[in-house]
FIKEVO-44618 format. One record per residue (C-alpha): residue number from 1; x, y, z. Coordinates in steps of 0.5 Angstrom, whole numbers, plus 500, padded with zeros to 3 digits. Layout:
NUM X Y Z
...
//
This chain:
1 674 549 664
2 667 550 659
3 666 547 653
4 667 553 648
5 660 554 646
6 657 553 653
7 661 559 657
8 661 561 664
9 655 564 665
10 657 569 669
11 661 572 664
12 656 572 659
13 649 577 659
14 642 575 659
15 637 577 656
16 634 580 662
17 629 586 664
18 635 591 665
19 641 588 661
20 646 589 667
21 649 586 673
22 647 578 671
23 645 573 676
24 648 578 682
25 654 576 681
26 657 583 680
27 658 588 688
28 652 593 688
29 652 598 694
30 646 603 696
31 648 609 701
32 642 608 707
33 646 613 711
34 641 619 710
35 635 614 710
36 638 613 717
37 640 619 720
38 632 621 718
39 629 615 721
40 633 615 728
41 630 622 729
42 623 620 727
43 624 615 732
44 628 618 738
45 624 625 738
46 619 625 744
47 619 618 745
48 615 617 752
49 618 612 757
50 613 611 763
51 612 606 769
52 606 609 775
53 608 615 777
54 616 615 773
55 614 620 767
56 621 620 762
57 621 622 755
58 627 623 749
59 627 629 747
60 631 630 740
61 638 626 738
62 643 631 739
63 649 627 736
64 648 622 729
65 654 621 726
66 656 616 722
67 653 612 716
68 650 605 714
69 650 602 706
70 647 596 703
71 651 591 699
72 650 586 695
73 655 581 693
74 653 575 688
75 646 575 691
76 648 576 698
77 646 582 702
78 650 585 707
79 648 591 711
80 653 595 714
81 652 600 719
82 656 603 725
83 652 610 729
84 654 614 735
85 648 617 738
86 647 621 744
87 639 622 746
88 636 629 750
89 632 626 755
90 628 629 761
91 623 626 767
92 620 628 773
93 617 625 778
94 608 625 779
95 608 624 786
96 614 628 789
97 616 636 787
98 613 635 779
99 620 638 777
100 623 636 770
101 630 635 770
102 635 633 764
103 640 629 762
104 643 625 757
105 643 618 754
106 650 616 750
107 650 610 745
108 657 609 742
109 656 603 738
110 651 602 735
111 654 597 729
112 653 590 725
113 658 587 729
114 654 588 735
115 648 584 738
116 642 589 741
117 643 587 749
118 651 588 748
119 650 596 745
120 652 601 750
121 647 606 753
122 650 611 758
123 645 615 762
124 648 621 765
125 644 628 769
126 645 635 768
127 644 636 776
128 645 631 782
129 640 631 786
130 635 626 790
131 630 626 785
132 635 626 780
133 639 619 782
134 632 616 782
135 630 618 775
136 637 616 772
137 636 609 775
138 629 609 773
139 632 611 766
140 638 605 767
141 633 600 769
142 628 601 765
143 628 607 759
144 635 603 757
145 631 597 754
146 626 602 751
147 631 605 747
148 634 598 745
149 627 596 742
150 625 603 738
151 633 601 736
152 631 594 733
153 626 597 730
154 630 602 726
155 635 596 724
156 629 592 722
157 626 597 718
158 633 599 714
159 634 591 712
160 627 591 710
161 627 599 706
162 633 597 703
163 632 590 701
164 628 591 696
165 630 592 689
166 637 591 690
167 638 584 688
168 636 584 681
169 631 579 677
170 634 573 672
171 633 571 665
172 625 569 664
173 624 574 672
174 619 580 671
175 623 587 674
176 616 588 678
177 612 582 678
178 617 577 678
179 619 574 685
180 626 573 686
181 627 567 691
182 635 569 693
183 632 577 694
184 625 575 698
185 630 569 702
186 634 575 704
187 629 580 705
188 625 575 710
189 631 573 714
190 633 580 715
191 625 582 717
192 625 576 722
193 632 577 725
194 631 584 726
195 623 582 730
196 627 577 734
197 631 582 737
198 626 587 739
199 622 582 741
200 628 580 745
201 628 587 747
202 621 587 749
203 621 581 752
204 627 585 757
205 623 591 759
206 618 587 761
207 622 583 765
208 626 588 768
209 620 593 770
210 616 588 773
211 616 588 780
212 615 583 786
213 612 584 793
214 618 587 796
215 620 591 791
216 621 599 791
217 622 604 787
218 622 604 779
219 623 598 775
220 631 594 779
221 632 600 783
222 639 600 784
223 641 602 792
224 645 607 792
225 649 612 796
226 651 621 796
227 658 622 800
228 660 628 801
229 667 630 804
230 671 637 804
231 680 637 805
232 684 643 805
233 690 644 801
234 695 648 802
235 696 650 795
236 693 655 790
237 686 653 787
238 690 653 779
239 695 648 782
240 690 644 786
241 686 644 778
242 692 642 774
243 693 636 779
244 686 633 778
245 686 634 770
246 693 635 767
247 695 627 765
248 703 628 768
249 701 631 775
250 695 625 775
251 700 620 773
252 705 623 777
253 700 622 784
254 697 616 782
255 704 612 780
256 703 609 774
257 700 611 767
258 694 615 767
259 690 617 760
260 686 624 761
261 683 628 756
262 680 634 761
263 675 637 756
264 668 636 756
265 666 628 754
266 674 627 754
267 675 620 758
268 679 619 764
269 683 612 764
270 687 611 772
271 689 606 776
272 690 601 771
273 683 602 768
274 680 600 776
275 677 607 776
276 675 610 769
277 669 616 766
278 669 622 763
279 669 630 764
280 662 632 764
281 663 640 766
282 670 644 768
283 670 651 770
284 678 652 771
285 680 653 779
286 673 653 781
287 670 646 778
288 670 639 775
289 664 635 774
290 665 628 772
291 661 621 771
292 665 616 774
293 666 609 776
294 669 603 778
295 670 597 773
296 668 592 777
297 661 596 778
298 654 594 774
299 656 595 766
300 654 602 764
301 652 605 772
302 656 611 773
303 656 615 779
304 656 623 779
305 662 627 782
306 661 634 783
307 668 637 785
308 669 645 787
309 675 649 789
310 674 655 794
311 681 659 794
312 682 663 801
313 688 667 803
314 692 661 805
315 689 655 802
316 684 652 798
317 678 648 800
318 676 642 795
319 669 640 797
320 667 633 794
321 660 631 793
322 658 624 789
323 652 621 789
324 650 614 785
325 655 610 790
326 652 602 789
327 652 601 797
328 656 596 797
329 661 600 796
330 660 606 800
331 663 605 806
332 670 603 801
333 669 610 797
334 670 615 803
335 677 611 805
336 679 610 798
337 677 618 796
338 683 620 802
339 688 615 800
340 688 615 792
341 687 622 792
342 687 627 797
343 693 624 801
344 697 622 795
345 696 629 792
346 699 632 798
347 704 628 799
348 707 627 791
349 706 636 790
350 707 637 798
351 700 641 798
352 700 638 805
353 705 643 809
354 704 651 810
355 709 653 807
356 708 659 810
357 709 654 817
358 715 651 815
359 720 658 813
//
């Protein structure tokens, strides 16, 4: 206990250049979430990513949401800060057709909890095609590092703006000239964190765009594979759409217990969390475009799967295209397709059989 005369210094007010919050000790809080969302967008707005003749580029940030403050709690800053982004991003090919096409980048965790390398980057494309699956490689490969580097940036440039000022000078300290050791201590630590990390970034990129003798394509080329199949089910085109997007019926063909959220960006969870995606497009009883993959695939690689319904006088025709299958996997893909689903469908709903044959 303090001997009477001397006291608790934190219960006691200083004589200090602002006359509040002495020795820190007290919870102060800046809001940094405007700051931020500003800043993401200076940082992501056609930010360039290229490599010989593979020419890419971040358009806009699409989505922002989220929030970021500051605290200081008894000298100690502690940065909170928790976004979910998605990126336009665009790419054509210098030596091929020169043609742009479009895609997506998603990030929905970017957080203090989580260090640069283990943010999630996702890269979808708004059209399959040959040269598009090339870009999308390119941009898994390379352009993800990129991204992750411009977002170290952003976290060193909020810890640096947003530690100023907030720890407060003590008895005898100057507000504007005095150096604050716990603040300067604080600021420095976060400055250098934030440097390792692009610099970690940095170095990733380079790592992973430079090329050996042998190699071919952009940056790690992923190999990968198209499959295309067509079945016919004797069902109307309506049924055979409910049976891919409604949770019951695709519980009901897979045998066990299926998370499906069919509209656009809703997730798809089956066969125990072994295939998962989401629903890029759905055009009822015609189409369903879907960013799908295995678990056990290369973290953040997702295939495209492009599904479209033809209802004739007595069937419907569902034509399959998938292209972005690591080809390793190609070969089990094609079997997979007809037993998990296209089988199992007939057989649970009975969109095998004529009806029409079997009166």
């Amino acid at each position: 206990m303090a001997k009477w005369g001397e006291g608790d210094p934190r219960w006691i007010v200083e004589e200090r250049p602002d006359a509040t919050n002495v020795n820190n000790w007290h919870w102060t809080e800046k809001n940094a979430t405007p700051w931020s969302k500003e800043r993401l967008h200076q940082l992501f707005k056609d930010f360039k990513i290229d490599q010989s003749d593979t020419e890419c580029v971040v358009e806009a940030v699409d989505k922002c949401q989220g929030e970021a403050t500051v605290n200081n709690r008894k000298g100690k800053l502690i940065f909170f800060y928790e976004w979910e982004l998605v990126l336009k991003w665009s790419g054509q090919l210098l030596k091929n057709s020169k043609l742009s096409h479009k895609g997506k980048l998603t990030i929905p965790n970017l957080s203090e909890e989580n260090d640069l390398e283990d943010v999630e980057i996702t890269v979808t494309i708004d059209e399959s095609n040959d040269e598009s699956e090339t870009l999308k490689q390119f941009m898994y490969n390379v352009g993800r590092d990129s991204i992750r580097k411009q977002l170290g940036v952003y976290i060193k440039e909020l810890k640096e703006e947003y530690s100023k000022n907030l720890i407060l000078p003590k008895k005898g300290e100057e507000g504007g000239n005095g150096n604050n050791s716990a603040s300067l201590k604080d600021a420095n630590n976060a400055k250098n964190a934030a440097q390792k990390a692009a610099a970690a970034a940095a170095a990733a990129a380079v790592t992973t765009t430079a090329k050996g003798p042998d190699s071919k394509g952009p940056g790690c080329k992923l190999d990968v594979r198209t499959l295309t199949m067509s079945e016919e089910f004797h069902c109307q085109a309506n049924d055979l759409y409910n049976a891919l997007t409604k949770p019951d019926m695709v519980t009901a063909f897979t045998r066990a217990p299926a998370k499906v959220d069919p509209v656009r960006g809703g997730e798809f969870v089956l066969y125990g969390g072994n295939v998962l995606g989401k629903f890029e497009e759905l055009i009822p009883e015609k189409k369903i475009q879907q960013s799908w993959r295995l678990k056990n695939w290369s973290s953040g690689h997702y295939s495209n799967v492009l599904i479209e319904l033809e209802e004739t006088s007595s069937s419907t025709v569902m034509t399959l295209k998938q292209t972005g299958i690591p080809a390793s996997e190609y070969d089990a893909m094609k079997t997979n397709w007809h037993r998990y689903y296209w089988h199992s469908i007939k057989q649970t709903f009975g969109f095998g059989t004529n009806i029409a044959d079997s009166l």
